[in-house]
N, C-alpha and C positions, 0 to 999 in steps of 0.2 A: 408752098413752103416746105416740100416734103424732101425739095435737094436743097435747101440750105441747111438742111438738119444734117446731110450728109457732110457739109463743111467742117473737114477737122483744122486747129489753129496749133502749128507746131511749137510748142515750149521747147522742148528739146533741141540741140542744134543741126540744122541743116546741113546734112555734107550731100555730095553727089554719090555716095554708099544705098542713102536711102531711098535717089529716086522718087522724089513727090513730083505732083502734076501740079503746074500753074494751073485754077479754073478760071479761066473767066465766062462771062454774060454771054447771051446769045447774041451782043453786040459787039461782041470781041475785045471789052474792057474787062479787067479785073475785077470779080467780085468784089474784095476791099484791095486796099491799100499795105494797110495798115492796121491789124497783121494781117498779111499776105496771103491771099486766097490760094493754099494747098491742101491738096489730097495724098495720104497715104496711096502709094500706089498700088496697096490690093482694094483702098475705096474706090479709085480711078478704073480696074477690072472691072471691078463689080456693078461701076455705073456705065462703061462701054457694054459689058452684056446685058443690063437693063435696057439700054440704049435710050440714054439719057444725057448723052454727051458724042459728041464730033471730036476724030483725032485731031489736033491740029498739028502736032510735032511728038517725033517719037526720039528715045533713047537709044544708042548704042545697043545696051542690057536688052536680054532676050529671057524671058520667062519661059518654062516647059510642064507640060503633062505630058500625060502619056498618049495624046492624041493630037495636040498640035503646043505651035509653040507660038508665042506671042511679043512684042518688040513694046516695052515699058513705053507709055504714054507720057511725055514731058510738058505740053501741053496741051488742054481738052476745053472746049468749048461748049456750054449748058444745051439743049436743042430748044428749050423753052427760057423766053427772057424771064429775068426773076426784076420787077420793079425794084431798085434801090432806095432805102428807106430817106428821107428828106432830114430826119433828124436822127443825130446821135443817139446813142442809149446813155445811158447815164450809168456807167459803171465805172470802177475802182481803175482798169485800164487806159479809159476815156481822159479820164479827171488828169490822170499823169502823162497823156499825150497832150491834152490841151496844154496843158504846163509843162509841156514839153522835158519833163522827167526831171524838173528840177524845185529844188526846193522852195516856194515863193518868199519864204523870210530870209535865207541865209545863201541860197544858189547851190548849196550843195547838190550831188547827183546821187548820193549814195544813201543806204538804208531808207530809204522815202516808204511815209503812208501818207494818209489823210488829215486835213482839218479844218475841223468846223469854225472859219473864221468868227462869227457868236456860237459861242457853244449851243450844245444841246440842253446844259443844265440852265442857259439862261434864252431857251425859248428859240435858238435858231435852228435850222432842219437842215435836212442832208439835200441838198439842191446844187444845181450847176452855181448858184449863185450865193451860197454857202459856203462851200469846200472847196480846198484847194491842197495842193501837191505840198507836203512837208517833209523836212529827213526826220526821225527818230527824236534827238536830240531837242531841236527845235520846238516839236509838237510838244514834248516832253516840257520844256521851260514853261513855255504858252498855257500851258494846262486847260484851267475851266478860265482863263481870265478872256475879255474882249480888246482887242484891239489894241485900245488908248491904253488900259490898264497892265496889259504886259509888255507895250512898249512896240509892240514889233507888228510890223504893217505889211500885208502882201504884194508882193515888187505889181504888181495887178490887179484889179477888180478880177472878183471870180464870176464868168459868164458865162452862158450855155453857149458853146461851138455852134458853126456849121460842118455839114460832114465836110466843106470843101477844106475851111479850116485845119481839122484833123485829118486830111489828104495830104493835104500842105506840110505841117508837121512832123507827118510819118516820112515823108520823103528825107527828115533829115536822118532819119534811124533807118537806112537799109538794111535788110537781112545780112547776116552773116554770108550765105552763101546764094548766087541768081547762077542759075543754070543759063549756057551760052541761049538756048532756044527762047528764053522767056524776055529778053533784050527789045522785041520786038512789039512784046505787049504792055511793057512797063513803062510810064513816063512818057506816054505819047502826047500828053495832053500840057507838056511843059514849054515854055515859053523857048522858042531857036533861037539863036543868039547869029547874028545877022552875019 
């Protein structure tokens, strides 16, 4: 577990300034998907001189000391497979991939949290099959009421995913920015078009 701890997930935007490293597995698939298994490229150093990772593609960009100089790592490969987990987490990002970032009552895409399709106040939990993708606005109307009584029904049952699912999913939200070398490990697993 101790290099997935390493796995940073970039908020910020991706340009080719900052040089992260695709990781993937020891089986030369991407740790996730979605978000996009990268490394700050001084964690990508740091785990080639642990030696805990295989160059597989390097950058243009040349880093320097004062003893050698080294060619940015653009994509790196685990030395040890890391088993991928069979089930989702059930986090706040999850919930609005599965629902694919949209609102379940109204379809909007904007200002989105969460909600407890039966409230909390009247006995429902925070579960894949509970909660669902709402805008502001919506969750806002909805309040503490269920269902039937505020009128508004989610375009879906709310379910617990599979990770292939939120694979699926994420494929429609690409990153801002795919470095030309990473083309070759992304989307290998999609269906060729004949």
């Amino acid at each position: 577990m101790e290099l997935l701890d390493e796995v940073s997930v970039h908020h910020a935007p991706i340009t080719p300034e900052t040089c992260p490293a695709l990781v993937l597995n020891a089986d030369y698939r991407p740790l996730s998907y979605y978000p996009l298994s990268l490394w700050s490229w001084q964690d990508t150093i740091k785990a080639v001189f642990l030696d805990r990772v295989n160059i597989v593609s390097e950058y243009e960009r040349v880093v320097h000391s004062p003893t050698f100089e080294f060619r940015l790592p653009s994509v790196v490969s685990l030395k040890t497979y890391v088993k991928p987990s069979r089930t989702p987490a059930f986090t706040r990002f999850n919930v609005f991939l599965r629902d694919r970032f949209t609102c379940q009552y109204c379809g909007d895409q904007r200002d989105l949290t969460f909600d407890h399709v039966v409230p909390r106040s009247k006995g429902g939990h925070t579960t894949w099959e509970n909660v669902v993708t709402a805008c502001s606005p919506c969750n806002l109307m909805k309040g503490g009421d269920l269902p039937n009584e505020a009128r508004m029904y989610p375009a879906q049952r709310p379910a617990r995913p599979t990770v292939a699912q939120l694979h699926s999913n994420g494929r429609l939200f690409p990153p801002n920015y795919l470095h030309d070398s990473w083309q070759d490990y992304l989307y290998w697993d999609t269906e060729l078009e004949p």
